[in-house]
PyMOL Python script that loads the backbone (N, CA, C, O; Angstrom):
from pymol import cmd

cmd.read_pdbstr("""\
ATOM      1  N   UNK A   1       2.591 -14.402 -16.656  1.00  0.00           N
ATOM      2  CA  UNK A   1       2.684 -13.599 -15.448  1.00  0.00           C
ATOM      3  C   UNK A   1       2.485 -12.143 -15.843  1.00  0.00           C
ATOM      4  O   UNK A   1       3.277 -11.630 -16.633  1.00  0.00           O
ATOM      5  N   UNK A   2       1.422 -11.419 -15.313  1.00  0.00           N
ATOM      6  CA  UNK A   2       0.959 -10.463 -15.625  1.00  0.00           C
ATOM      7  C   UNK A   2       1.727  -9.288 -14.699  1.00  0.00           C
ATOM      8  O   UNK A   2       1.632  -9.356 -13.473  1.00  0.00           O
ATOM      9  N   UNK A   3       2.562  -8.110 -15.394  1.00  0.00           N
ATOM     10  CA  UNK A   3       3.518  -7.373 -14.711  1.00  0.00           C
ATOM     11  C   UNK A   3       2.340  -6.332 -13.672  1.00  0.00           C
ATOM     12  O   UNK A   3       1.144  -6.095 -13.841  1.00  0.00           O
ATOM     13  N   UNK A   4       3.158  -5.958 -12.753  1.00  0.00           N
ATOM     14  CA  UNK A   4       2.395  -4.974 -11.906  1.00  0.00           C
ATOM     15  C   UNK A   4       1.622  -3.762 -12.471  1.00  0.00           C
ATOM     16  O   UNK A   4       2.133  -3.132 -13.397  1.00  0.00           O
ATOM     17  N   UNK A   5       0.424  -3.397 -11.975  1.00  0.00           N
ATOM     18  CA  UNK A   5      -0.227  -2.314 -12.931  1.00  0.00           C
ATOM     19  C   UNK A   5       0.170  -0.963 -12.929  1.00  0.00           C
ATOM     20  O   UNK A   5       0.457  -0.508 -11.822  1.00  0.00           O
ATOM     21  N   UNK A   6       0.268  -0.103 -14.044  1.00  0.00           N
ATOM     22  CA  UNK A   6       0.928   1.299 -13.405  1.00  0.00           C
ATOM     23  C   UNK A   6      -0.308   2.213 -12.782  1.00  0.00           C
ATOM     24  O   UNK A   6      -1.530   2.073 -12.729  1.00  0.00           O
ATOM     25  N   UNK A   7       0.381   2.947 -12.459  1.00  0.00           N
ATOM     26  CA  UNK A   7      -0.381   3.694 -11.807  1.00  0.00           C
ATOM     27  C   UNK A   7      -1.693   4.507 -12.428  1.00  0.00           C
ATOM     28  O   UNK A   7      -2.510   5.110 -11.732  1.00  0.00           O
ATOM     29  N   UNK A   8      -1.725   4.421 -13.624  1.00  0.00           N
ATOM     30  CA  UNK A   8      -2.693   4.763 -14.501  1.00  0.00           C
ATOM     31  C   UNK A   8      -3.723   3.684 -14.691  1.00  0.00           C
ATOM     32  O   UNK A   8      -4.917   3.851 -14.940  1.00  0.00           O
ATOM     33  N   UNK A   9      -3.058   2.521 -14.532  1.00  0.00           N
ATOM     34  CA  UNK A   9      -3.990   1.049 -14.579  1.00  0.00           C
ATOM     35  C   UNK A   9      -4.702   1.065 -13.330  1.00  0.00           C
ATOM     36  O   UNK A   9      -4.535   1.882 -12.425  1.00  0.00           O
ATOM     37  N   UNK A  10      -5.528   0.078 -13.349  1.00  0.00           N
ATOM     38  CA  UNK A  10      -6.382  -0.169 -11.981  1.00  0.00           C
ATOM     39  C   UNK A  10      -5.698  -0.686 -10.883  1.00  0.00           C
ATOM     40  O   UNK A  10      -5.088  -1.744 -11.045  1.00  0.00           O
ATOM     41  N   UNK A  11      -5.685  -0.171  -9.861  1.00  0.00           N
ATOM     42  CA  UNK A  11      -5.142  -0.230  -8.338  1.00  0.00           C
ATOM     43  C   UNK A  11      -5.707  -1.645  -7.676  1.00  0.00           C
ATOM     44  O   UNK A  11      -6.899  -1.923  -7.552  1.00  0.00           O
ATOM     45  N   UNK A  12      -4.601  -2.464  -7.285  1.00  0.00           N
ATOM     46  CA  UNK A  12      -5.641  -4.090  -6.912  1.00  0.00           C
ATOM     47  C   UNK A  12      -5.851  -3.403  -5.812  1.00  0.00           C
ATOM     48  O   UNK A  12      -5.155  -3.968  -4.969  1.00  0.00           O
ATOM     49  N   UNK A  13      -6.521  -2.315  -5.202  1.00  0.00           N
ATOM     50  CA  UNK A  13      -7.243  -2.276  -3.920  1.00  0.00           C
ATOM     51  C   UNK A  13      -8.435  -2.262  -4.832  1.00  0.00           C
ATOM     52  O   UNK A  13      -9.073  -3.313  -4.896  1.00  0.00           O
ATOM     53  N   UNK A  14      -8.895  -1.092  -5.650  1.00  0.00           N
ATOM     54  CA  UNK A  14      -9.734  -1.047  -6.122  1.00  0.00           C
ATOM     55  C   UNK A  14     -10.929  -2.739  -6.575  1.00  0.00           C
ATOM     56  O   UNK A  14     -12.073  -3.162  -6.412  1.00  0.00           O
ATOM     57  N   UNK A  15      -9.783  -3.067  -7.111  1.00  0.00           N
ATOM     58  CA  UNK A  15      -9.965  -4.229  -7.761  1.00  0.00           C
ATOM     59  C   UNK A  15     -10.611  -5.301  -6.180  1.00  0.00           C
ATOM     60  O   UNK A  15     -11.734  -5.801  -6.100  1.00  0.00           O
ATOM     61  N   UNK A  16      -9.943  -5.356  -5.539  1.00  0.00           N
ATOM     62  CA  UNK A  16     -10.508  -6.175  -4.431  1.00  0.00           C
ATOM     63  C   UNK A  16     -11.914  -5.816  -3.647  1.00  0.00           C
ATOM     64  O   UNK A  16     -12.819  -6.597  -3.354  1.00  0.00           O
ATOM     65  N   UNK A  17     -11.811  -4.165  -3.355  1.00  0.00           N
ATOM     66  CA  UNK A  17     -12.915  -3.476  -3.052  1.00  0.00           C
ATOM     67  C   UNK A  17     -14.694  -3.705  -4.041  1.00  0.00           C
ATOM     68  O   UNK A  17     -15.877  -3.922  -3.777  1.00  0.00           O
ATOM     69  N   UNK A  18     -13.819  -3.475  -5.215  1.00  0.00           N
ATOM     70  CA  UNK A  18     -15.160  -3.742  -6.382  1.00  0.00           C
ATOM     71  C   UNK A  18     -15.605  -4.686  -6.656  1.00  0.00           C
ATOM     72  O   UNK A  18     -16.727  -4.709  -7.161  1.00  0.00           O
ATOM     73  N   UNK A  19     -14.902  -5.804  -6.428  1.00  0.00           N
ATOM     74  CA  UNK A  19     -15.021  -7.535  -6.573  1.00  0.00           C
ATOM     75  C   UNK A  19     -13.521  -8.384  -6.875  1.00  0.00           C
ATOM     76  O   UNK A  19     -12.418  -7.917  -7.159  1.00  0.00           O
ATOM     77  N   UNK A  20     -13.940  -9.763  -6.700  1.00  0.00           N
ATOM     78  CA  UNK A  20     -12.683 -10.592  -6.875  1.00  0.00           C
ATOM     79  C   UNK A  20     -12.258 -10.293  -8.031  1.00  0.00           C
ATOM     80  O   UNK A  20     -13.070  -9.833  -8.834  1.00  0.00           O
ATOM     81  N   UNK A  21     -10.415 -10.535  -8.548  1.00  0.00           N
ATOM     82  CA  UNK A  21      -9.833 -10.395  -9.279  1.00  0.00           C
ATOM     83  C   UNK A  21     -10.083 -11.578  -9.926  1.00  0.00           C
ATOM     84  O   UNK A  21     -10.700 -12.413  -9.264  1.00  0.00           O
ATOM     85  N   UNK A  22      -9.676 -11.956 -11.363  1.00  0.00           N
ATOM     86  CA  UNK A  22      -9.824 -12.872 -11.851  1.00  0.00           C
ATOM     87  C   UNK A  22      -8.170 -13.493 -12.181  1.00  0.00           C
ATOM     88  O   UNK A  22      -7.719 -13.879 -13.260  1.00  0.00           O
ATOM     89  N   UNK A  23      -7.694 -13.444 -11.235  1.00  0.00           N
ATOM     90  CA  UNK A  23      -6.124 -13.979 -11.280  1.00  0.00           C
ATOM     91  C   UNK A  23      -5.603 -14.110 -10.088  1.00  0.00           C
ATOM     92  O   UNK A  23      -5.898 -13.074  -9.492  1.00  0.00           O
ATOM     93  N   UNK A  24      -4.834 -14.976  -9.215  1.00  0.00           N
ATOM     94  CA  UNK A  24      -4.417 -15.223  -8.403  1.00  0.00           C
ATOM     95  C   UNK A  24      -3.084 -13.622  -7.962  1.00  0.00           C
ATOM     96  O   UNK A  24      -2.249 -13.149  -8.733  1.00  0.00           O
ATOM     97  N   UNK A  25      -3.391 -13.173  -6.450  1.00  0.00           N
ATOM     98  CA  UNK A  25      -2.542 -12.052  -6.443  1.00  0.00           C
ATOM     99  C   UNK A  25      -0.736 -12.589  -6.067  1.00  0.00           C
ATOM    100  O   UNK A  25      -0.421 -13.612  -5.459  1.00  0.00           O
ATOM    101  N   UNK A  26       0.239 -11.514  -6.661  1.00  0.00           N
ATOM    102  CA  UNK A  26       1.449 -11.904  -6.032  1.00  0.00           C
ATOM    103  C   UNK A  26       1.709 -11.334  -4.974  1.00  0.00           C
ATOM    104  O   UNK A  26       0.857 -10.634  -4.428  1.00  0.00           O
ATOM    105  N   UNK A  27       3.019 -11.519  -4.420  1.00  0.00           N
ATOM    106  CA  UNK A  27       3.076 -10.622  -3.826  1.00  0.00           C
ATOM    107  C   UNK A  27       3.000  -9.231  -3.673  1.00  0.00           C
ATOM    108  O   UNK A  27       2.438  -8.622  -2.763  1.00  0.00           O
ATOM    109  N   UNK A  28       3.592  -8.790  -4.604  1.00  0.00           N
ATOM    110  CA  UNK A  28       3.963  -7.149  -4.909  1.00  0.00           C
ATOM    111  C   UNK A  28       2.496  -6.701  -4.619  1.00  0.00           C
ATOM    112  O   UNK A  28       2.228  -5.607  -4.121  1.00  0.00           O
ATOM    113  N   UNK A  29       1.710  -7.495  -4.918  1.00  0.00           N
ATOM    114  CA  UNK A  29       0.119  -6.797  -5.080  1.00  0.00           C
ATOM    115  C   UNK A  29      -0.459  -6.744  -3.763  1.00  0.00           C
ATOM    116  O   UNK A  29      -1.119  -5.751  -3.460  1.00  0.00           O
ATOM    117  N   UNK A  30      -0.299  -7.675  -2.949  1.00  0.00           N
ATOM    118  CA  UNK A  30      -0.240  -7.383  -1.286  1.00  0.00           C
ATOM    119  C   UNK A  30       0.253  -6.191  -0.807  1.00  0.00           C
ATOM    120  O   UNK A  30      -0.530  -5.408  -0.269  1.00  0.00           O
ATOM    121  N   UNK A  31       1.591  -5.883  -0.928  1.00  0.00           N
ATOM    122  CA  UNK A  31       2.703  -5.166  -0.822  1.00  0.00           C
ATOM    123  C   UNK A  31       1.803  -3.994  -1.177  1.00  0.00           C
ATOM    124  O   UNK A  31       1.362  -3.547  -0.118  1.00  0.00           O
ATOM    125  N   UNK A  32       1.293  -3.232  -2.327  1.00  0.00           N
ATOM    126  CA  UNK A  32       0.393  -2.278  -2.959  1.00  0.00           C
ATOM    127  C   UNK A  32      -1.029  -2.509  -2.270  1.00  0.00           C
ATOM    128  O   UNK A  32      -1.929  -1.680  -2.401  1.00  0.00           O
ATOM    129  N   UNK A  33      -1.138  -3.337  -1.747  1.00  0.00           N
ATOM    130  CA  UNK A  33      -3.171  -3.624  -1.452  1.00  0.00           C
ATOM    131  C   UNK A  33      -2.921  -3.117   0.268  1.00  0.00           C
ATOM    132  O   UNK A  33      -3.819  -2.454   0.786  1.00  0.00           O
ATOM    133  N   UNK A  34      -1.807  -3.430   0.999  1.00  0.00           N
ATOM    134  CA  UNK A  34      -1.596  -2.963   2.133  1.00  0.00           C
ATOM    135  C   UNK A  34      -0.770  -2.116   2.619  1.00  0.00           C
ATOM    136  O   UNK A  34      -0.287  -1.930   3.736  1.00  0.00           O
ATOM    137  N   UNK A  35      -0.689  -1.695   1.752  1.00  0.00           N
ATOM    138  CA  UNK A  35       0.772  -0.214   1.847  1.00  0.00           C
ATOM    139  C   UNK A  35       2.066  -0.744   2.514  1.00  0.00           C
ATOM    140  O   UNK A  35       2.663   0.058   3.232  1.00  0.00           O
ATOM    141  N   UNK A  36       2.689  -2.255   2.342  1.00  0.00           N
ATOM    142  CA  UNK A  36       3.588  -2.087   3.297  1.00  0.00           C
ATOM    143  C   UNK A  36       4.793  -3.035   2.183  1.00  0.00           C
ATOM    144  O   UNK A  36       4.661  -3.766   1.201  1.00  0.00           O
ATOM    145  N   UNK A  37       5.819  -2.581   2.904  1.00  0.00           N
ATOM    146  CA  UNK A  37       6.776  -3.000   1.660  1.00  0.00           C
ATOM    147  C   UNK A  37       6.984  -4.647   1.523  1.00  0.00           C
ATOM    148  O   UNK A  37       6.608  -5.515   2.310  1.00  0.00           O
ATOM    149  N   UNK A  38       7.594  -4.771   0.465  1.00  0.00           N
ATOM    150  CA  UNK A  38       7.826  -6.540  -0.108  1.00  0.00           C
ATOM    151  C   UNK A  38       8.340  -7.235   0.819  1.00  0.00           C
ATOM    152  O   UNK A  38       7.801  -8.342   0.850  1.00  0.00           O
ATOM    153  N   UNK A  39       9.186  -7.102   1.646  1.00  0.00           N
ATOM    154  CA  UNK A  39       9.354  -7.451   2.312  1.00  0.00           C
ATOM    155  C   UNK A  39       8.840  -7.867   3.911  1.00  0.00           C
ATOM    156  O   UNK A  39       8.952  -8.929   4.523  1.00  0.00           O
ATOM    157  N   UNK A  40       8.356  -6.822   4.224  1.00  0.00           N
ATOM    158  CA  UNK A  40       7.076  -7.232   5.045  1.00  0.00           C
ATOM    159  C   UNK A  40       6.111  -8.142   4.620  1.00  0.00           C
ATOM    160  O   UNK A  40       5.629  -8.908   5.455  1.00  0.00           O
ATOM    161  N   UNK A  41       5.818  -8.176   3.677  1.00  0.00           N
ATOM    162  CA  UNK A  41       5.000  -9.690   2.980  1.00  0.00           C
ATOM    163  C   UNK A  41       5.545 -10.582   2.936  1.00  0.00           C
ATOM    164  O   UNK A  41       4.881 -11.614   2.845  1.00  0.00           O
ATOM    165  N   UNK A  42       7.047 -10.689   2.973  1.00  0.00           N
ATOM    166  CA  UNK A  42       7.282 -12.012   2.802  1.00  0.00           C
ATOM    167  C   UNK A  42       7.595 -12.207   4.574  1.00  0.00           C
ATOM    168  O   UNK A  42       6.862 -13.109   4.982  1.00  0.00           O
ATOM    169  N   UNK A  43       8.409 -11.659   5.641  1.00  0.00           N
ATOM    170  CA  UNK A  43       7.928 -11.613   6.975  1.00  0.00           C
ATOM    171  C   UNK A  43       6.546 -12.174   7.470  1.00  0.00           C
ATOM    172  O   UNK A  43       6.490 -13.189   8.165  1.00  0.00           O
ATOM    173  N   UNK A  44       5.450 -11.480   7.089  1.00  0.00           N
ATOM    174  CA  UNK A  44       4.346 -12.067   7.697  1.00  0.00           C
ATOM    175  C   UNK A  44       3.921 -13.613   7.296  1.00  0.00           C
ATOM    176  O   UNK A  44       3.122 -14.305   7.928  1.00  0.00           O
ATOM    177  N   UNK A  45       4.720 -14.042   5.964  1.00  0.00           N
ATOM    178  CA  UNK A  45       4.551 -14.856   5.682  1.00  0.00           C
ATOM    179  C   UNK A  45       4.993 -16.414   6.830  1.00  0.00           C
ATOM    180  O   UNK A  45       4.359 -17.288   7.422  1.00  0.00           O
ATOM    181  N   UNK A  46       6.468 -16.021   6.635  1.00  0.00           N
ATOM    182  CA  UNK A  46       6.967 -16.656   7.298  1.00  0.00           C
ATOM    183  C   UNK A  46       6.678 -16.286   8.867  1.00  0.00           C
ATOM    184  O   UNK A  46       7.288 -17.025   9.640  1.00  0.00           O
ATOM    185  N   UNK A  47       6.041 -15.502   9.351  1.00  0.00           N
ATOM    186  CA  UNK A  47       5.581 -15.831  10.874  1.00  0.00           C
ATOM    187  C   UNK A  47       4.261 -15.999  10.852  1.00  0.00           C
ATOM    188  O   UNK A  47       3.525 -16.018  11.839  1.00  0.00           O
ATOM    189  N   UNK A  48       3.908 -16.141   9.569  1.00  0.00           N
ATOM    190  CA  UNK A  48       2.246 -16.395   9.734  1.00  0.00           C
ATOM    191  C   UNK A  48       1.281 -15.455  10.188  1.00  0.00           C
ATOM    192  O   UNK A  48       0.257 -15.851  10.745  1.00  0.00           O
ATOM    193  N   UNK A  49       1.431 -14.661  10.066  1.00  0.00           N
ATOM    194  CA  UNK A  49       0.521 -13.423  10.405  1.00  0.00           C
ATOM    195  C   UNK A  49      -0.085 -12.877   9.377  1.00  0.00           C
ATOM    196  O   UNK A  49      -1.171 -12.376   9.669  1.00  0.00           O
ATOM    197  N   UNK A  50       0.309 -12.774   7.998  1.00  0.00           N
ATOM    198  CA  UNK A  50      -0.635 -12.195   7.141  1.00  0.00           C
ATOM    199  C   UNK A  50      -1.735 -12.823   6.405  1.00  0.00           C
ATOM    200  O   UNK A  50      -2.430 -13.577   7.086  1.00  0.00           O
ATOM    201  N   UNK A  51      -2.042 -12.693   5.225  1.00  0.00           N
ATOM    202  CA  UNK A  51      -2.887 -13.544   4.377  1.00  0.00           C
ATOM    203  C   UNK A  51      -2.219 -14.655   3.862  1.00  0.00           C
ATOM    204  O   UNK A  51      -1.044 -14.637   3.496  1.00  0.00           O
ATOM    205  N   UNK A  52      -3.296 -16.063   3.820  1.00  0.00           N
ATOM    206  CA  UNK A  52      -2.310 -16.916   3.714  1.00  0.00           C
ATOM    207  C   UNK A  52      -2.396 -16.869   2.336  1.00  0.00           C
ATOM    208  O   UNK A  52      -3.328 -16.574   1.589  1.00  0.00           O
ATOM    209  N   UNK A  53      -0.821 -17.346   2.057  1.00  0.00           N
ATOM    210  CA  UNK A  53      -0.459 -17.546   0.846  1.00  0.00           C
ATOM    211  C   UNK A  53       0.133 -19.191  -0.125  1.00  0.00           C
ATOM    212  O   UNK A  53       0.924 -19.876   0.524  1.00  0.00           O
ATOM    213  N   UNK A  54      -0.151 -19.597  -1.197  1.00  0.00           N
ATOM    214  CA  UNK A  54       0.244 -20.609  -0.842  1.00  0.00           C
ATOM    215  C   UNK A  54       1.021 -20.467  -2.349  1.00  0.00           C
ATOM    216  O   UNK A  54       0.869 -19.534  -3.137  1.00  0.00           O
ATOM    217  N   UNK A  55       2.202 -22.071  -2.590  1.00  0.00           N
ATOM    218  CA  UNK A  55       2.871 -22.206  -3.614  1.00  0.00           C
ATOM    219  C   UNK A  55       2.625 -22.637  -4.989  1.00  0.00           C
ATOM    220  O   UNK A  55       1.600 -23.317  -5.040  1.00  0.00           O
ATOM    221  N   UNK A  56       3.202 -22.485  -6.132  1.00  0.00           N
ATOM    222  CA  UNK A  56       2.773 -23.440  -7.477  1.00  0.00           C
ATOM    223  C   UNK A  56       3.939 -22.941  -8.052  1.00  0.00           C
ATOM    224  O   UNK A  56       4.276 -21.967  -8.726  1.00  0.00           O
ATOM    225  N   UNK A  57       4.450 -23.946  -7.554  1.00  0.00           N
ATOM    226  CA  UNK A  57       6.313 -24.623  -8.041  1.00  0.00           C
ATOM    227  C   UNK A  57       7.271 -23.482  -7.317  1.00  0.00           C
ATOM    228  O   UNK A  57       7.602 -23.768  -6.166  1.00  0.00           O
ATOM    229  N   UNK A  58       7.675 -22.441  -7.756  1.00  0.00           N
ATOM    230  CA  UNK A  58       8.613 -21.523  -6.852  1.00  0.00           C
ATOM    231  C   UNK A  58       8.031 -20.499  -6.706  1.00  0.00           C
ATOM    232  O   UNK A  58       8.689 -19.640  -6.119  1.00  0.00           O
ATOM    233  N   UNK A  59       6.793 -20.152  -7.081  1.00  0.00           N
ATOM    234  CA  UNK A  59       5.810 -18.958  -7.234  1.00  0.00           C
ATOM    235  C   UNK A  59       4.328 -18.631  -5.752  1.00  0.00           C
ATOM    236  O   UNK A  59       3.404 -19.382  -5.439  1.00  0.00           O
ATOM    237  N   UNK A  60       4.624 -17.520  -5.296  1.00  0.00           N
ATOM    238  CA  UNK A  60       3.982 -17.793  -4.231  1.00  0.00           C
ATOM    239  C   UNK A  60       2.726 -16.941  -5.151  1.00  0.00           C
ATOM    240  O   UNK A  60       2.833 -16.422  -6.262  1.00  0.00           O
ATOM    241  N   UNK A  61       1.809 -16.998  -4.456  1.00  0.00           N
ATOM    242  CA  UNK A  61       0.728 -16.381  -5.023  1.00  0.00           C
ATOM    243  C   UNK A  61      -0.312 -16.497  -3.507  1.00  0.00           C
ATOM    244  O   UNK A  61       0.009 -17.277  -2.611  1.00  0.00           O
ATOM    245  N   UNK A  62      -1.496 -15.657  -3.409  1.00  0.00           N
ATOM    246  CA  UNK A  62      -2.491 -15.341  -2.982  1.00  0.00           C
ATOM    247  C   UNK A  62      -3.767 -15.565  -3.770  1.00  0.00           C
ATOM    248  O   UNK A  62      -3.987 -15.416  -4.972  1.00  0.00           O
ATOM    249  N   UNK A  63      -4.792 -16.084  -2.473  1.00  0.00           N
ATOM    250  CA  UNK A  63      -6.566 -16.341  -3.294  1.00  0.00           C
ATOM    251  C   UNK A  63      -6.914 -14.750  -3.043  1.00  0.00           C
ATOM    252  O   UNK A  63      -6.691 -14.281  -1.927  1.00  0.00           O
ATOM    253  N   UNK A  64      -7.252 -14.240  -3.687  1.00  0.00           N
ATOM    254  CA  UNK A  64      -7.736 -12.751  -3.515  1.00  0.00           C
ATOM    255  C   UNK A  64      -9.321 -13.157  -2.357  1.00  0.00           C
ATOM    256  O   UNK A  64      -9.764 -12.373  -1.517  1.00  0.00           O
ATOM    257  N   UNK A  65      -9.752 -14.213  -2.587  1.00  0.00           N
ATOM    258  CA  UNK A  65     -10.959 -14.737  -1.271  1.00  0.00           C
ATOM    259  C   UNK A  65     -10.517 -14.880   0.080  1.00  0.00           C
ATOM    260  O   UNK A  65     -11.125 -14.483   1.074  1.00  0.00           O
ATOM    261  N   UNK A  66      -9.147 -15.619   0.044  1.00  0.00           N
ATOM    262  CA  UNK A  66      -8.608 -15.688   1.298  1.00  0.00           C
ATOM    263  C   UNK A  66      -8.138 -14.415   1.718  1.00  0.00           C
ATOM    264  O   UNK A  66      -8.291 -14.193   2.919  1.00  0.00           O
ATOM    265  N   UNK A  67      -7.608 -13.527   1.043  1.00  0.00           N
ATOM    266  CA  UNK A  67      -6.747 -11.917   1.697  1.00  0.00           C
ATOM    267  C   UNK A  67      -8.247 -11.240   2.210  1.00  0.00           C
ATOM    268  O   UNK A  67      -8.316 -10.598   3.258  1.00  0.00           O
ATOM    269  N   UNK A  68      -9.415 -11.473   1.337  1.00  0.00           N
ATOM    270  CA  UNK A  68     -10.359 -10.919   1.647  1.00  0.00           C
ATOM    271  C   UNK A  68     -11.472 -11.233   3.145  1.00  0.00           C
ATOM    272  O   UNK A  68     -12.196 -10.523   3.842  1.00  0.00           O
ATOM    273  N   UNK A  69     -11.118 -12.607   3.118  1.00  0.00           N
ATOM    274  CA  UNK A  69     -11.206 -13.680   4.765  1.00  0.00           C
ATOM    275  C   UNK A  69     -10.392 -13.622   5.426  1.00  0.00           C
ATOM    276  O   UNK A  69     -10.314 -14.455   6.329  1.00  0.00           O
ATOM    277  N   UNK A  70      -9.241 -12.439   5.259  1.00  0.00           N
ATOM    278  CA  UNK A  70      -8.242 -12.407   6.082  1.00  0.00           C
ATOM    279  C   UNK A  70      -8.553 -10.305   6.898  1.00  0.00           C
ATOM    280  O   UNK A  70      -8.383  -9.623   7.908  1.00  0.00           O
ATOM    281  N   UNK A  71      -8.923 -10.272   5.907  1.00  0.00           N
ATOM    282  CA  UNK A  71      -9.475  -8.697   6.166  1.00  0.00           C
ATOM    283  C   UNK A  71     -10.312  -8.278   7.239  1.00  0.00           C
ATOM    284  O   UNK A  71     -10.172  -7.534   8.210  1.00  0.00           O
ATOM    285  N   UNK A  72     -11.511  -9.202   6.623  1.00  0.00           N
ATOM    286  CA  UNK A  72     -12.546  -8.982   7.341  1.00  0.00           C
ATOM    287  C   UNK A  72     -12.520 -10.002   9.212  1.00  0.00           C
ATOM    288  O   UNK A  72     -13.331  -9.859  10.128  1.00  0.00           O
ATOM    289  N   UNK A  73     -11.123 -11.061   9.160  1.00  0.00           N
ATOM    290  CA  UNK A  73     -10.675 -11.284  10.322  1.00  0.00           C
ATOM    291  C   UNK A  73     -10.120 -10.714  11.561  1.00  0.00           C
ATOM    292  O   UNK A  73     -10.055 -10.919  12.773  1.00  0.00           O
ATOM    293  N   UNK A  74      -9.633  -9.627  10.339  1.00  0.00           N
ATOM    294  CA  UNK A  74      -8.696  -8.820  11.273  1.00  0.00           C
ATOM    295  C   UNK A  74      -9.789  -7.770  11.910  1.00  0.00           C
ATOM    296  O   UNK A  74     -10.093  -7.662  13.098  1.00  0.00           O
ATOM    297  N   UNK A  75     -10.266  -7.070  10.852  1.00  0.00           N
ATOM    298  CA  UNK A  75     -11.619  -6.109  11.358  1.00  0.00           C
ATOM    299  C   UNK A  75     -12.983  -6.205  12.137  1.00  0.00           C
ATOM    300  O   UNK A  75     -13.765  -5.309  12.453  1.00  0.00           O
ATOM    301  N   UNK A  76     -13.031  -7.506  12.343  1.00  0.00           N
ATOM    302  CA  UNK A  76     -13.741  -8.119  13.209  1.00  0.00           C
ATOM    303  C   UNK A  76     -13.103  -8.295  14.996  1.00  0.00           C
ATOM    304  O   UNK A  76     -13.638  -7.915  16.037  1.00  0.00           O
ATOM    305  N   UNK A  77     -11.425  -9.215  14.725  1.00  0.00           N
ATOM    306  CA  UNK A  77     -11.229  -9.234  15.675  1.00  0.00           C
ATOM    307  C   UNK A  77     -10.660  -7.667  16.409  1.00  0.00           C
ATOM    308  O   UNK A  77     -10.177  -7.523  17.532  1.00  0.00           O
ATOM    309  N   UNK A  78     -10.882  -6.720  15.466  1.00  0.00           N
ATOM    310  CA  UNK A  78     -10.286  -5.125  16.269  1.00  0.00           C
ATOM    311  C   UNK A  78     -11.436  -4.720  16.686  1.00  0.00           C
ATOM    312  O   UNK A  78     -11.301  -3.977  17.658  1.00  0.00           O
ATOM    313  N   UNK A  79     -12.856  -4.933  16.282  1.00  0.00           N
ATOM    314  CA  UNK A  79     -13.672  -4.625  16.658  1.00  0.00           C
ATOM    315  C   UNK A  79     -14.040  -5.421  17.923  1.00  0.00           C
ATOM    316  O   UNK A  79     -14.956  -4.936  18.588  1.00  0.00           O
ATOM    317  N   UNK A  80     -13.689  -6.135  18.202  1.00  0.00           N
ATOM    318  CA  UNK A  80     -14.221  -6.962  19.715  1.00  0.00           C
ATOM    319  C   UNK A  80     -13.263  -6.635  20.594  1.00  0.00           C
ATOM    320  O   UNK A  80     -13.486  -6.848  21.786  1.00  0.00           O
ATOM    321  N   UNK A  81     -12.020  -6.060  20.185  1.00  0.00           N
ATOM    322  CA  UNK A  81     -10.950  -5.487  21.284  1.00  0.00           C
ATOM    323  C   UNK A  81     -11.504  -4.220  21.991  1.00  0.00           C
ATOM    324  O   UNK A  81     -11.654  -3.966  23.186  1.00  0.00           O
ATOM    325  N   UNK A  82     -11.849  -3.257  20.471  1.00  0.00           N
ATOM    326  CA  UNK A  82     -12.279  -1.788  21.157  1.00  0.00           C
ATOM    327  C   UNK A  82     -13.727  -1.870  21.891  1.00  0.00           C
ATOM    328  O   UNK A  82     -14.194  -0.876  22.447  1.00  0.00           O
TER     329      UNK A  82
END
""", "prot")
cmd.dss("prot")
cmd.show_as("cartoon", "prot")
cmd.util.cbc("prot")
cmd.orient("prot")
């Protein structure tokens, strides 16, 4: 389990922006990729509103493809509102 990057390390926005990561994201990295705190990630989780996330044993993790099919869902469906 690879610890969160510092701030001198590469930013997983960056990382998502430039291409897929080559590691499944955690949470915290959501939490940092969408500016909103840990807890709000785990909220959207459980009401289903954010990127889906799924399990491997007690460990939640994210497809950095799916947050990215989740992005371009959202920015699509704001664009057919306005």
């Amino acid at each position: 389990m690879s610890p969160l990057p510092l701030p001198s390390e590469t930013d997983p926005r960056a990382i998502l922006r430039g291409g897929l990561p080559d590691r499944y994201l955690e949470p915290e990295d959501i939490a940092v990729i969408f500016g909103v705190s840990l807890e709000t990630v785990y909220q959207w989780r459980k009401k289903r509103t954010g990127p889906p996330g799924f399990r491997i044993g007690k460990h939640l993790r994210y497809d950095p493809a799916d947050v990215r099919a989740y992005v371009t869902e959202r920015k699509t469906a704001d664009q057919a509102v306005a």
